[in-house]
C-alpha positions as CSV (number, residue, x, y, z in Angstrom):
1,X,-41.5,-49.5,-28.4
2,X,-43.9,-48.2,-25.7
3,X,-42.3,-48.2,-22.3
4,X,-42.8,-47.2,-18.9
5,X,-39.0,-45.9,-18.6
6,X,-37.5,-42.5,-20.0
7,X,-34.6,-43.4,-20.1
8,X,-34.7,-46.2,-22.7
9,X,-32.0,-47.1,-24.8
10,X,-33.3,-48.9,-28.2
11,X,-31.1,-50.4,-31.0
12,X,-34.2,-49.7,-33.7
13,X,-37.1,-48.3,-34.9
14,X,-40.0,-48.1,-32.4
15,X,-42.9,-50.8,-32.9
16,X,-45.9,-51.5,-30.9
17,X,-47.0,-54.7,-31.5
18,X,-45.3,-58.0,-32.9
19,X,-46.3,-61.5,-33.7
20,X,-47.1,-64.2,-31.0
21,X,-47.6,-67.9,-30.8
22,X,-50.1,-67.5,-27.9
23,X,-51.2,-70.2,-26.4
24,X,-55.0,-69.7,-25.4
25,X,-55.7,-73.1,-23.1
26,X,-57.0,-76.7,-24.2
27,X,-54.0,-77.1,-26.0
28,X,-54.9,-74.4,-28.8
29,X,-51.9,-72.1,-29.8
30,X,-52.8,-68.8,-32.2
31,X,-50.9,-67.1,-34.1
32,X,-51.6,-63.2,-33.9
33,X,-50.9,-59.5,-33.0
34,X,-50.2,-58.6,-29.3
35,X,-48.1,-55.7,-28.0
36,X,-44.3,-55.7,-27.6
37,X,-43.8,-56.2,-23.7
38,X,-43.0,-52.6,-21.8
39,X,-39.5,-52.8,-20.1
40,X,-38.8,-50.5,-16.9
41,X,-35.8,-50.0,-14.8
42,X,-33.0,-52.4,-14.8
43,X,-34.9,-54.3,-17.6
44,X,-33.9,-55.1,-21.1
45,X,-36.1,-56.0,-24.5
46,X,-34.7,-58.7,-26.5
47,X,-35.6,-59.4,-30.2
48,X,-36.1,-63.0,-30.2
49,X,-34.0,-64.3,-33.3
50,X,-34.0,-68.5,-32.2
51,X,-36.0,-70.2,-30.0
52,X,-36.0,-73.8,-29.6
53,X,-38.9,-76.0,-29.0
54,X,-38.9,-77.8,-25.6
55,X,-40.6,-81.0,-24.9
56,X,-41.5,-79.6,-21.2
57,X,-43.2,-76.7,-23.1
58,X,-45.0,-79.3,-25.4
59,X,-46.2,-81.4,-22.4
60,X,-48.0,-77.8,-20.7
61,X,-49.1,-77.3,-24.1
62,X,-50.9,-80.8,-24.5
63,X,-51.5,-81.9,-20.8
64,X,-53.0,-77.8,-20.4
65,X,-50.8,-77.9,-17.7
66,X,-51.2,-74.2,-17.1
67,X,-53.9,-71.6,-17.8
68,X,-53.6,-69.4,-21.1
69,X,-53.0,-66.8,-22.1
70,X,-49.5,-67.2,-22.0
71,X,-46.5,-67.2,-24.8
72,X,-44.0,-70.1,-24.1
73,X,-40.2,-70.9,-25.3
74,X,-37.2,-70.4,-23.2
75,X,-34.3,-71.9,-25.3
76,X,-33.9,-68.2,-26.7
77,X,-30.9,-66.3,-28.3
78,X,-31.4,-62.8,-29.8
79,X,-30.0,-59.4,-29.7
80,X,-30.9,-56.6,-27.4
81,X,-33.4,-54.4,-28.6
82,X,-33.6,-51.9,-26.0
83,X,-32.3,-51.5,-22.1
84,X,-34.1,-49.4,-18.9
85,X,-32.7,-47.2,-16.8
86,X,-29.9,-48.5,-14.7
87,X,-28.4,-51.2,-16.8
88,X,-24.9,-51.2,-17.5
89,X,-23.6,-54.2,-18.2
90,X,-25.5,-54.7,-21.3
91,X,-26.1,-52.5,-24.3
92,X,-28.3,-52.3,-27.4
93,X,-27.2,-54.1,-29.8
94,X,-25.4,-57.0,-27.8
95,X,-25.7,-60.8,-29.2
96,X,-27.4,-62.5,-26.2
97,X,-28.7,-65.8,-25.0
98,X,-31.5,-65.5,-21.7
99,X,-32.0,-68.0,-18.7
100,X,-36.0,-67.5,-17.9
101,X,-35.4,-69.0,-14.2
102,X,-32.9,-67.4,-11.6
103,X,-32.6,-68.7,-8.0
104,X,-32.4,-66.0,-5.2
105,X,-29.7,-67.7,-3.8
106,X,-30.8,-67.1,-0.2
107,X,-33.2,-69.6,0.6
108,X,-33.4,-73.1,2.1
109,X,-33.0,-74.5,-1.1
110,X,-30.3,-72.5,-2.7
111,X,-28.0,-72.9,0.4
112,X,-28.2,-76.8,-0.9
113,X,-28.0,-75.9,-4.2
114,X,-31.0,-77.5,-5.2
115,X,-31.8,-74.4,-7.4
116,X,-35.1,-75.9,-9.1
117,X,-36.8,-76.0,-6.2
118,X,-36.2,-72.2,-5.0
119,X,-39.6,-70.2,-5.3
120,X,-37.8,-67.8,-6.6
121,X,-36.4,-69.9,-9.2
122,X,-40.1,-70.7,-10.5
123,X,-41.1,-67.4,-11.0
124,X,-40.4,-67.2,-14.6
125,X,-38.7,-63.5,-15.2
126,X,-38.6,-63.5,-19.1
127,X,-42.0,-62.7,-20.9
128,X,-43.8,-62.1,-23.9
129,X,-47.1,-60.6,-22.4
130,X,-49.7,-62.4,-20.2
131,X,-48.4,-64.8,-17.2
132,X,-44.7,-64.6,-17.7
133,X,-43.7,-68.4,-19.4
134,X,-40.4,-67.6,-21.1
135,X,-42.0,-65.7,-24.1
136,X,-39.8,-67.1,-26.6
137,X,-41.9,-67.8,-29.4
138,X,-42.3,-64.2,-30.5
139,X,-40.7,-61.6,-31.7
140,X,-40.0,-59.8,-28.9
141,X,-39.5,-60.5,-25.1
142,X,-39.2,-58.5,-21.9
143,X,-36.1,-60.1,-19.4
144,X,-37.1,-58.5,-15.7
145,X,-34.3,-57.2,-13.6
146,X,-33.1,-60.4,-11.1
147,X,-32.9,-62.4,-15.0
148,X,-31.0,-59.3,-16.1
149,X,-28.4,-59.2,-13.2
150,X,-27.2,-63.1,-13.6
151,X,-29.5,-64.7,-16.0
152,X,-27.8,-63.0,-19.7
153,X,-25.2,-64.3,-21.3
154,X,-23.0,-62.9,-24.5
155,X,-22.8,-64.4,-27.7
156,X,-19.4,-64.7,-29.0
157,X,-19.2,-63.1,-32.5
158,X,-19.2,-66.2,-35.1
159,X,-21.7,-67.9,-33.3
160,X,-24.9,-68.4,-34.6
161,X,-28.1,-67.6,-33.0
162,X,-29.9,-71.4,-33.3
163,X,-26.5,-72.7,-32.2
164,X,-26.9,-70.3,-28.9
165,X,-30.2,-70.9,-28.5
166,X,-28.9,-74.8,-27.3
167,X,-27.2,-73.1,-23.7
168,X,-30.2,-73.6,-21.8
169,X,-30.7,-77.4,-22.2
170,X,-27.1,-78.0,-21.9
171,X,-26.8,-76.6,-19.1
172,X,-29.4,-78.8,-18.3
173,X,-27.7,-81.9,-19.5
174,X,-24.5,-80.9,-17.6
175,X,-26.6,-80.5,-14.2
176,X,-27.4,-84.0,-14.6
177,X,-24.3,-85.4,-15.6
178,X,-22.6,-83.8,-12.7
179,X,-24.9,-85.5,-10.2
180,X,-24.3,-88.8,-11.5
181,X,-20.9,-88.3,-12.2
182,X,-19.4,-90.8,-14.4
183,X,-15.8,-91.9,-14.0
184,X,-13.0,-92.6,-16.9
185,X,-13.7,-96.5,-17.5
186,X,-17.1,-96.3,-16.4
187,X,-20.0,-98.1,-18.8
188,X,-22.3,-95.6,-19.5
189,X,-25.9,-96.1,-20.6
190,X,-28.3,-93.3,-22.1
191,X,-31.1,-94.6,-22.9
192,X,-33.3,-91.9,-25.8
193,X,-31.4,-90.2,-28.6
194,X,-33.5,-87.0,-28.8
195,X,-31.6,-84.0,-29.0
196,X,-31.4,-83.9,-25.1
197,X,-29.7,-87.6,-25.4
198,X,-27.6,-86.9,-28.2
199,X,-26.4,-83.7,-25.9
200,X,-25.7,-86.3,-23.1
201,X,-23.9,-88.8,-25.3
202,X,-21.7,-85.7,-26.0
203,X,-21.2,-85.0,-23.1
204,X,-20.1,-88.3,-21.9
205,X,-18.1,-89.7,-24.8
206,X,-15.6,-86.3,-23.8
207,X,-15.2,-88.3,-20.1
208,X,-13.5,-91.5,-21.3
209,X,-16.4,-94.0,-20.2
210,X,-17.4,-96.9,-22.1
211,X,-20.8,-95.7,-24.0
212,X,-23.7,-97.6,-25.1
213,X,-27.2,-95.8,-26.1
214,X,-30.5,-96.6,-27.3
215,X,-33.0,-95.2,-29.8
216,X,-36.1,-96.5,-32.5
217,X,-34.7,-94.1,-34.9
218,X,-31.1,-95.9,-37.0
219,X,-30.7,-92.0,-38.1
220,X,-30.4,-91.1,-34.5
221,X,-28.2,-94.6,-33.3
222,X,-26.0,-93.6,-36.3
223,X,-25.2,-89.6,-35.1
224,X,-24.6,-91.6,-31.4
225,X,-22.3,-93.5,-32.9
226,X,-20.4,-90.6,-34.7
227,X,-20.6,-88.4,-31.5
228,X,-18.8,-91.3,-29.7
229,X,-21.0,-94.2,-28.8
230,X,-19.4,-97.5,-28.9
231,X,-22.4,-99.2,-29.8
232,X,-26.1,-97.6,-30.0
233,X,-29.2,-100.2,-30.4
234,X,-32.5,-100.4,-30.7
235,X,-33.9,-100.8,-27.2
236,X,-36.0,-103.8,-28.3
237,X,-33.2,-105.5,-29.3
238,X,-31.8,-108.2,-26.9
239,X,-28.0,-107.7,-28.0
240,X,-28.2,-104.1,-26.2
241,X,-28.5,-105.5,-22.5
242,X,-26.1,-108.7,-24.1
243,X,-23.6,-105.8,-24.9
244,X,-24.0,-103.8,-21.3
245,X,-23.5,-107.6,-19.8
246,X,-20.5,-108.5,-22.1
247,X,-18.8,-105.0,-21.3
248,X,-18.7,-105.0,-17.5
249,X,-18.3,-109.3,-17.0
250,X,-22.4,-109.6,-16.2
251,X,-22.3,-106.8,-13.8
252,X,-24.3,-104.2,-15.5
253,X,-23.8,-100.8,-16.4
254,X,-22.0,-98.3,-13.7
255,X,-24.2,-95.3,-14.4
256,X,-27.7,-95.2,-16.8
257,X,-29.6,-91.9,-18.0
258,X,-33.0,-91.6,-19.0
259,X,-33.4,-89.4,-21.7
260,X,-36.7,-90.3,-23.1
261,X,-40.3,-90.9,-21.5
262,X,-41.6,-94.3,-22.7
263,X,-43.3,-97.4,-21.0
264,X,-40.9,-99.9,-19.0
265,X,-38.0,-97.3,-19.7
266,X,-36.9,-97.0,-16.6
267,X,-37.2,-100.8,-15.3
268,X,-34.6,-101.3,-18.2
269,X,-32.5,-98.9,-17.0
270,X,-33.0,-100.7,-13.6
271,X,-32.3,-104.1,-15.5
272,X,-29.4,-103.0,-17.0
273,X,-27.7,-101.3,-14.0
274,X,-25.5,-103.1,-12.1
275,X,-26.0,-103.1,-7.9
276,X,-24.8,-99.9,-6.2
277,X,-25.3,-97.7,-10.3
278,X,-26.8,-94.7,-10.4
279,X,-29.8,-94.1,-12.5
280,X,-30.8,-90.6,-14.2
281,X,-34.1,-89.8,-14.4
282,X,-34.0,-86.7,-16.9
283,X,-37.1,-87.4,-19.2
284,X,-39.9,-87.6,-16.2
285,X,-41.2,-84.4,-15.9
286,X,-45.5,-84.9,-15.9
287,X,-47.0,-85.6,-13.1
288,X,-49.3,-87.9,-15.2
289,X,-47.0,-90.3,-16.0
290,X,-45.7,-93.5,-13.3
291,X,-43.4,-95.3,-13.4
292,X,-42.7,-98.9,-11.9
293,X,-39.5,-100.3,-10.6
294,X,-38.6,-103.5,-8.0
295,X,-38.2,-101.9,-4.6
296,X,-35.5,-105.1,-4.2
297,X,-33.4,-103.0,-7.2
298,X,-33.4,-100.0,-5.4
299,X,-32.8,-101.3,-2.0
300,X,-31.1,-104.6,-1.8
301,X,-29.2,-103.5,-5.0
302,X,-28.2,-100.5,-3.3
303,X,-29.0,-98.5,-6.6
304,X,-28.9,-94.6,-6.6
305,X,-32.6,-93.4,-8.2
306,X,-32.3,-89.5,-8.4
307,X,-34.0,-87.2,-10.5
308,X,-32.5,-83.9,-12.1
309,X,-34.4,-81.0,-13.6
310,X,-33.4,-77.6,-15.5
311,X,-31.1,-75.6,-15.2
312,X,-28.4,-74.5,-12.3
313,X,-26.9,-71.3,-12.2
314,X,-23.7,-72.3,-11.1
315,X,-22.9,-74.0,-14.1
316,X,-24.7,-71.3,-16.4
317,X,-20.7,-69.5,-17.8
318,X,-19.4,-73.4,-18.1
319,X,-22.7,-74.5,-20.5
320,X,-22.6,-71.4,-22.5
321,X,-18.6,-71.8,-22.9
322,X,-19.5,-75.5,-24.1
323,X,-21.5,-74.5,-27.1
324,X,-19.8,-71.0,-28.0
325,X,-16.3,-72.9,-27.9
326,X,-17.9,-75.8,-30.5
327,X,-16.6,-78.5,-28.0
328,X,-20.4,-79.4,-28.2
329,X,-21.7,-79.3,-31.8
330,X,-25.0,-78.8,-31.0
331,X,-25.9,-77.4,-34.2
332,X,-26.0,-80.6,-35.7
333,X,-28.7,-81.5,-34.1
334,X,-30.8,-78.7,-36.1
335,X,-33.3,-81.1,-38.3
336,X,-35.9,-78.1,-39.0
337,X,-36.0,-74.5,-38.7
338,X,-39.9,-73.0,-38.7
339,X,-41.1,-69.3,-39.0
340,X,-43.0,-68.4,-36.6
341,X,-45.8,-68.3,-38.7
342,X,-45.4,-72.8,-39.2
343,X,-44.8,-72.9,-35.6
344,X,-48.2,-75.2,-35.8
345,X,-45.6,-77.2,-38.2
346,X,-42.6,-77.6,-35.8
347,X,-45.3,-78.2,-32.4
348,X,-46.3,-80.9,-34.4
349,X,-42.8,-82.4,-35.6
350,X,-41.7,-82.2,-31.9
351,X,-44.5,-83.9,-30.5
352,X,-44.5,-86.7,-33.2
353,X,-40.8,-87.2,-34.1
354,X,-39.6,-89.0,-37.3
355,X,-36.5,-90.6,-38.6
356,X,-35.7,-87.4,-40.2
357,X,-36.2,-84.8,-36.7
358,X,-33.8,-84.1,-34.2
359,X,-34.1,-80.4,-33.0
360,X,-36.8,-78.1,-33.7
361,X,-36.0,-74.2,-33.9
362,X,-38.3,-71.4,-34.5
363,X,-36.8,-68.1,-36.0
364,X,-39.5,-65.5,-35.2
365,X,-37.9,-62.5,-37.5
366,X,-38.7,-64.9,-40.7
């Protein structure tokens, strides 16, 4: 592996170039030949063994959001290939999960913990080649030295690599259930079974609330259900706000979560909440898209609207203890596992889900 450092440490035989799902702009993403990423001091090289596909990635993807070239995928678990000069707490050869945003922990924003917004923060520090965009979805990527210092974390042996890859959006998840912060007793509504939902149902079932969620797919209402739903429904159907009413003697629910991007969603959740709830918004994260609520909801209802996006750094050792423990069994929510030579194939499941997808992971060694 070519690198500018002297002193680098690798776990295997050198290579020069690796495969890529490069995205090129107007929503085209090649598969091809680029060169493994150069590492320098206080860097490390990781070979990219899961990576799971992320709806915010499909949405820059689709929407162009950003110019190409650049290699996306940032839900990634793989083994160190290779470490620069100066590293020490990592070694070649170590079982690893990556966090492709770290927050200085200086500024305005990190001093109220508001971690997202740091500029710091969105300077992406894990890359493939090109603009740095997490790099996941190649065989190789490059983790600068801030991600290095607090952004790694070790796999536990017996824990497999798609299962790991699942730290990142949990962490995630558990950012946004904190802010809300449902009590025991509590009636909880999630409104989307996705993955992400299914994470928060969890999640939430583990807090001794009362737990209603909603979904089109029965496959997905039925794994709610088994991960500790009381009742999941189709959103269209009038017995689910009947339920929230019935459950909480026409009050409405204590705290709702928007875990899916649809039109109306969130005037449900506002419909279903009871005055003074708090309402998630987890799922809203174009700037294309509006939504429309009563300002009376929000203000005369006293209702809580907050929004909550990516990851915090705080609770970065508690999510990755969640999933390597199994208290989270994320790894059913694998439908599909791609090559990265399908990738096309899994872009394409994610962004038009079926009865029969949940998570989509990409295993770039296949």
């Amino acid at each position: 592996m070519p690198t500018a450092d002297s002193s680098l440490v690798t776990a295997e035989k050198a290579l020069s170039t690796m495969r890529a799902a490069v995205y090129k702009g107007v929503s085209v993403v090649a598969v091809e030949s680029i060169p493994v990423p150069e590492i320098g001091r206080g860097e490390v090289l990781i070979r990219v063994e899961s990576c799971g596909i992320c709806p915010t990635d499909l949405k820059k993807i689709s929407y162009n959001l950003l110019p190409g070239p650049r290699v996306f995928g940032h839900e990634t678990a793989g083994v160190i290939a290779a470490v620069g000069a100066g590293v020490t707490q990592y070694a070649a050869g170590d079982r690893v999960i990556v966090f492709h945003h770290i927050p200085c922990g200086e500024c305005f924003y990190c001093g109220r913990k508001l971690y997202a917004q740091c500029p710091v923060y969105k300077k992406v520090g894990v890359t493939a080649g090109y603009e740095p965009a997490g790099g996941g979805f190649s065989q190789y990527v490059r983790v600068m030295d801030w991600i290095v210092e607090r952004g790694i974390e070790k796999i536990p042996a017996g824990v497999s690599f798609d299962a790991a890859s699942f730290v990142e959006p949990v962490n995630t998840c558990l950012k946004g259930m904190r802010q809300v912060d449902p009590q025991p007793g509590d009636v909880v509504a999630i409104l989307g079974q996705g993955p992400v939902g299914l994470i928060f149902t969890m999640m939430a079932a583990q807090l001794g609330v009362r737990l209603v969620t909603t979904d089109t797919f029965e496959t997905r209402r039925a794994l709610a259900r088994k991960f500790g739903a009381h009742e999941s429904f189709d959103p269209r159907d009038t017995a689910f706000e009947r339920t929230i009413k019935e459950m909480t003697e026409g009050r409405g629910a204590d705290v709702v979560i928007v875990a899916a991007s649809a039109k109306g969603i969130v005037e449900q959740a506002a419909a279903i909440s009871r005055p003074g709830a708090r309402i998630l918004l987890f799922a809203q994260t174009s700037h294309q898209e509006r939504i429309e609520v009563s300002g009376a909801d929000i203000c005369m209802g006293e209702r809580t609207l907050c929004g909550s996006y990516s990851a915090s750094v705080d609770l970065q050792a508690e999510s990755a203890e969640m999933v390597f423990s199994g208290i989270l069994p994320v790894e059913e929510l694998v439908s599909h596992r791609y090559p990265l030579s399908e990738i096309h194939q899994g872009m394409e499941r994610a962004l038009h889900p079926d009865a029969e997808s949940l998570k989509i992971i990409v295993q770039p060694q296949r």
